[in-house]
N, C-alpha and C positions, 0 to 999 in steps of 0.2 A: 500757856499750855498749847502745844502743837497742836493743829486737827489732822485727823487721817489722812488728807491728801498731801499736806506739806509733809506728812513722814513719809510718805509713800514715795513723794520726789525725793525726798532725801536717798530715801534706801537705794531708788531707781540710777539716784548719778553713785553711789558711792561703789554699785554695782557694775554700773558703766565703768568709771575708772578702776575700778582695783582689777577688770577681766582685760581690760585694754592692757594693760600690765601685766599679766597674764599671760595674754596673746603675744605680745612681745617679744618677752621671754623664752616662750615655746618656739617661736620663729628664729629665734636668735638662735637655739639648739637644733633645731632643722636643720640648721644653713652651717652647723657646725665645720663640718666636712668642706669646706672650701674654703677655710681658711688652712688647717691642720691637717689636710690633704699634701698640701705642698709639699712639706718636710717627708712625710709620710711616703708620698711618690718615690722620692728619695730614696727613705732610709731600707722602703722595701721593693724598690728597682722597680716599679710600675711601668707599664706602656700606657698610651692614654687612654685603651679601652678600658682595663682595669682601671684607672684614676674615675674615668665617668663612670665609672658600676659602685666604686669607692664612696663617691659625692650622692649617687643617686638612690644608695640602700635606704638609708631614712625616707626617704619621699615615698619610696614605694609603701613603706607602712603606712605612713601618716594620710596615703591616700586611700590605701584598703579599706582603712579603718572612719574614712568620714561618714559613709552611711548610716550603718551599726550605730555609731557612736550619736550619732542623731536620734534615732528612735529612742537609743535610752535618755537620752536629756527629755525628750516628750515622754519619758514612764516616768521616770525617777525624780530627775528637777537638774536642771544645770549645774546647781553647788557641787553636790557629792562627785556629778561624773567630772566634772572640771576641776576638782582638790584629786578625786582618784586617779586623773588621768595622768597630771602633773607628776603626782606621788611615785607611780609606777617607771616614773622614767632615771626617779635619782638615782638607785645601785647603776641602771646602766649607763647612764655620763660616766659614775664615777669609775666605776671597771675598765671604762674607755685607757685609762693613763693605766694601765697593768694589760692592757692588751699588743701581743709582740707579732704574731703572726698574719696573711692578708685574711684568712677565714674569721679568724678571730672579730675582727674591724666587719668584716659585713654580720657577723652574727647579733652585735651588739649595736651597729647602725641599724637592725629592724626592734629593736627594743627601745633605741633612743630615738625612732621615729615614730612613734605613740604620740611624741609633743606636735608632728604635725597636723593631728586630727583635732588640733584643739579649737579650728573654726567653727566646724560645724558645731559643736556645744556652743561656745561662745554665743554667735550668732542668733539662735535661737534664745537663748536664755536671758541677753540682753532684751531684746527684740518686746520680748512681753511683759518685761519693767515699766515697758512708754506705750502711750497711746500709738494710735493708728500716725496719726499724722505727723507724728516726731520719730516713729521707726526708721524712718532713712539716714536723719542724721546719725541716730544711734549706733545705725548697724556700720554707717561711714567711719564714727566716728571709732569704732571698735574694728575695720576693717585695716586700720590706720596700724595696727599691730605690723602687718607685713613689715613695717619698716626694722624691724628686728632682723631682718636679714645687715642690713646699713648697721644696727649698732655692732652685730659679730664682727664685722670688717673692722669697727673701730677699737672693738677690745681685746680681741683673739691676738692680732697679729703686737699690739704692745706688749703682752701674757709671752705668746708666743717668743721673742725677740728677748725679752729681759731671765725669763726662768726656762725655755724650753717647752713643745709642743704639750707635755702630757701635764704643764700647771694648766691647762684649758679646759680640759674635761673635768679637773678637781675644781676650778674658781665656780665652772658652768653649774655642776652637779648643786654647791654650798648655795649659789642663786638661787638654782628651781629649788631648793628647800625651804630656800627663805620666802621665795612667792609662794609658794603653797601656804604657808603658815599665814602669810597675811592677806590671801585670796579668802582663806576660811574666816579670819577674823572681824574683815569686811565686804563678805557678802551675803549675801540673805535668799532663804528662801522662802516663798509662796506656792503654797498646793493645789491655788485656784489655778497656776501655770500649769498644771501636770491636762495633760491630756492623754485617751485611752489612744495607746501604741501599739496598736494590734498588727501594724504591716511589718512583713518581713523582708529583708536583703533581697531574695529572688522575687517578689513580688515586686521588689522597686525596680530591680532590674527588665522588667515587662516592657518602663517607659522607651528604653534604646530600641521598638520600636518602630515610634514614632520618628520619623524621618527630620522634624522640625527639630527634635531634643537632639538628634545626634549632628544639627546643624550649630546647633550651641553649643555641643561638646566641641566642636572643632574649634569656634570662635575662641573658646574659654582654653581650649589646650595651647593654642597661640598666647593669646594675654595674660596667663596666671601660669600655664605648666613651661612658658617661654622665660616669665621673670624669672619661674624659682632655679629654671635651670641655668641662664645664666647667670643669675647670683652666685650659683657655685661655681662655676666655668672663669671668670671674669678676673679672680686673681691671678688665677696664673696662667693666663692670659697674656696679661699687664708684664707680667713676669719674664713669661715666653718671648713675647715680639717683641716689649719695648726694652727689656733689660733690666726693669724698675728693682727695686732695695722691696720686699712683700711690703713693708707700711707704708709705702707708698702707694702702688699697687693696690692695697687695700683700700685705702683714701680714694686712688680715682673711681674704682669701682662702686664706692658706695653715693656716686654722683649719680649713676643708675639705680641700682639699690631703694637710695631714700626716695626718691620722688616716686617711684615706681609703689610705693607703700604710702605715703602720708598725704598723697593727693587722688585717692580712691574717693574720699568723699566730694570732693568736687564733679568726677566723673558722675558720681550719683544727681546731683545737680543738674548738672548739663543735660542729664539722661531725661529728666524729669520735665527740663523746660525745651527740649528740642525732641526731644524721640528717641528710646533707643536704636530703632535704624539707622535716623540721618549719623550720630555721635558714632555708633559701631562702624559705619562705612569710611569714614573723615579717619578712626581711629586704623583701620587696615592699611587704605590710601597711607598714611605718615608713617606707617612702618615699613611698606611697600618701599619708600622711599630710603630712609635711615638704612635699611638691611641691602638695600640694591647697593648704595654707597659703602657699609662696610662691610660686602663683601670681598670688594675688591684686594688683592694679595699684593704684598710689596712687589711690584715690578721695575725689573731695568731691560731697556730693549735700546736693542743698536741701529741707528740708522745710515746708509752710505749717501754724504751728501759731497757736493763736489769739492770741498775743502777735504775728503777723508771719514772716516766713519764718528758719529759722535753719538755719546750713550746718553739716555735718559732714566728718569727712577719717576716712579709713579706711584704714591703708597700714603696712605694717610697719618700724619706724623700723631702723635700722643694727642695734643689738643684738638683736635680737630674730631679725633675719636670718643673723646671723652663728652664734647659737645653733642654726637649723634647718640651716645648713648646716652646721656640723658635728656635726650629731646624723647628718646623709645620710651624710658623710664616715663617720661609724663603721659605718653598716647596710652602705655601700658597698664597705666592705674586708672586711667576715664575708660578704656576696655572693659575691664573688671569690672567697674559698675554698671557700666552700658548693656553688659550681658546678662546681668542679673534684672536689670530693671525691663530687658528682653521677658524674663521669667513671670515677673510678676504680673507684666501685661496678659500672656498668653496665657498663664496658667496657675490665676487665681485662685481657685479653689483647688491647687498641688504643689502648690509651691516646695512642700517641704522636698517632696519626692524627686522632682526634676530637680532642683537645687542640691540635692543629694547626687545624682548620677551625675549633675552637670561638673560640680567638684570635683567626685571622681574621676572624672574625664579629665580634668585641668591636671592632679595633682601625676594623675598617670605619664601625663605630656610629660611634667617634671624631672619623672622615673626614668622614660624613656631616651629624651634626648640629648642630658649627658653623655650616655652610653653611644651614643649616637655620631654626638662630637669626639667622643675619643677615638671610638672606628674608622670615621671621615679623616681623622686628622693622623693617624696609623696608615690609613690607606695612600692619599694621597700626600702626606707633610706638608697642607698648606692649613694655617692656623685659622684664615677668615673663610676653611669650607664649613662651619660651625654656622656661621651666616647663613651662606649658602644656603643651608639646609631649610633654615629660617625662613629665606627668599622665597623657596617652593612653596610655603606649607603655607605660607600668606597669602601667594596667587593661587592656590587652589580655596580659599576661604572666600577671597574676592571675585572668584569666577564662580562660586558656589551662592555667594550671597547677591549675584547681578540676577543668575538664571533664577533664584528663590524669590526676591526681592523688589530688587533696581527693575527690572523689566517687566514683573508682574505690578506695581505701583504707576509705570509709564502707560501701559495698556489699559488700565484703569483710569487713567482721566481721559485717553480717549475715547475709550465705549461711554464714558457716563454723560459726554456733553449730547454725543450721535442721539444719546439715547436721550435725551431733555431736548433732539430738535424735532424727533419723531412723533 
């Protein structure tokens, strides 16, 4: 006969994995839009502003909606709002492939972005299956979902390629049906999890502020609203510059992609045994550098030397590309963690609230600069100003985080020795 505790692990991993699957899932459907965009650009003559507001409607829901949707996992319990949240999203994948016009595709990318709010349940609901001192792995190990952006690229574009863009939203839809059914059949709930949820949306919004929280939205809008946005950005991309057949394209993209998701728990790790500042700073610094690198635009320039004029080309070829983005994909997912474990340090007894806005702020990033890349890239025609934009939003983090941090830590060990000589 079991005792209480051995069924209590049981339940706790089978709850771990059946919501990691889950999460997946729901990532997988977020990221929908950047594969099935492609053709879509196409068939309904997009410029790249529309393409980024295309890619970016889900996000914006899935990011509205992470606070809310946290308080009711602390009313109610994680099962229900995580089976209900799932549920609410099938008619709209499946409506997706009967949708013909651009309104159409944003009205139902804010219904099909319900599946990006599924961390903040997740997260929480796992989190109080396990003790204190196994919660990191858990929630790493459940963070690990992101890489559902990596499996869309892997599935989308073979669906895609063999039947045509609208068997994507139908295979998607049959998926999130079939995970809902077997998220409900193995996972469990406990009412000792339930806690009184009495704060509301504009009360949590109070935290922004706090000038430190909105120092972590910034960090978090770079590492989590940077990934998700180029996750969608990145096919056709690949497409654009390099010429690439989309499955392939798809392929190198998810060299980004996956590690940018499956190596979050490690970041927790690092965070854990160095600091989240020293890791958060190491992680700016290596993207500071990747993004200064691919920014740079295919160039050819002519020089007059005394043999006659001879041209040069200066541009980063496919591999070389694909090497920096996944170099970003690994700083990007020790980020993610590094920022949270910022959270936990400062703000122990709030965590749920600042973890709520700080999200929000991430998934907004998401929203935002897609739209952002298809304007710069409309405005000026050069495909690496997407970087570019990238490049600023980093040095304003790391010139944010010297004056906050780097400079307040160095003044700090020189008053404290002055002060041990006096």
């Amino acid at each position: 006969m079991n005792s209480p505790s051995a069924s209590t692990n049981r339940k706790a991993w089978s709850v771990l994995i059946v919501s990691t699957l889950a999460f997946t899932v729901c990532f997988m459907v977020w990221m929908m839009f950047g594969v099935i965009g492609i053709p879509l650009k196409k068939e309904l003559g997009l410029n790249a502003t529309q393409f980024g507001l295309l890619t970016a409607t889900p996000v914006l829901t899935g990011s509205l909606v992470r606070v809310p949707l946290g308080i009711w996992t602390d009313k109610y319990g994680g099962r229900i709002v995580f089976a209900l949240l799932m549920a609410l999203t099938v008619p709209a994948i499946w409506l997706m492939a009967y949708a013909t016009e651009f309104w159409h595709f944003l009205v139902i990318g804010l219904f099909v972005g319900l599946a990006g709010g599924s961390f903040s349940v997740g997260t929480p609901y796992v989190a109080r299956w396990f003790p204190k001192h196994r919660q990191g792995l858990a929630m790493g190990i459940f963070g690990a979902g992101n890489a559902g952006a990596a499996v869309n690229k892997f599935v989308a574009p073979a669906l895609l390629v063999a039947f045509g863009w609208t068997m994507v939203p139908q295979v998607y839809a049959a998926v999130m049906l079939g995970t809902v059914i077997l998220f409900w059949l193995f996972s469990y709930h406990d009412p000792a999890h339930l806690v009184p949820a009495n704060t509301r949306f504009v009360d949590q919004l109070k935290a922004l502020k706090d000038p430190t929280v909105l120092k972590y939205c910034q960090y978090y809008s770079i590492v989590f609203g940077g990934y998700v946005a180029l996750s969608l950005w990145m096919v056709q991309y690949y497409v654009g510059e390099y010429g690439l057949d989309i499955r392939i394209a798809a392929l190198l993209a998810a060299a980004f992609s996956l590690p940018g998701g499956v190596l979050r728990a490690i970041g927790g790790w690092l965070s854990d045994k160095f600091g989240a500042h020293a890791v958060t700073w190491w992680v700016l610094w290596v993207s500071w550098i990747c993004l200064f690198l691919l920014s740079y635009p295919q160039t050819e320039f002519t020089i007059l030397t005394v043999n006659g004029p001879a041209t040069f080309h200066i541009g980063l070829n496919v591999y070389v590309f694909t090497v920096l983005m996944f170099a970003l994909g690994i700083a990007w997912a020790i980020g993610k963690a590094s920022v949270f474990k910022y959270i936990s340090d400062e703000y122990p007894q709030n965590i749920g609230t600042i973890s709520g806005i700080v999200g929000l702020a991430g998934g907004l990033g998401g929203f935002v600069l897609p739209i952002m890349f298809g304007a710069l890239l409309d405005l000026t025609g050069i495909r690496s100003s997407a970087f570019m934009l990238l490049y600023g939003v980093v040095w304003v983090s790391l010139i944010w985080m010297y004056l906050t941090e780097v400079r307040r830590f160095d003044v700090l060990k020189k008053v404290q020795p002055a002060q041990q000589g006096t």
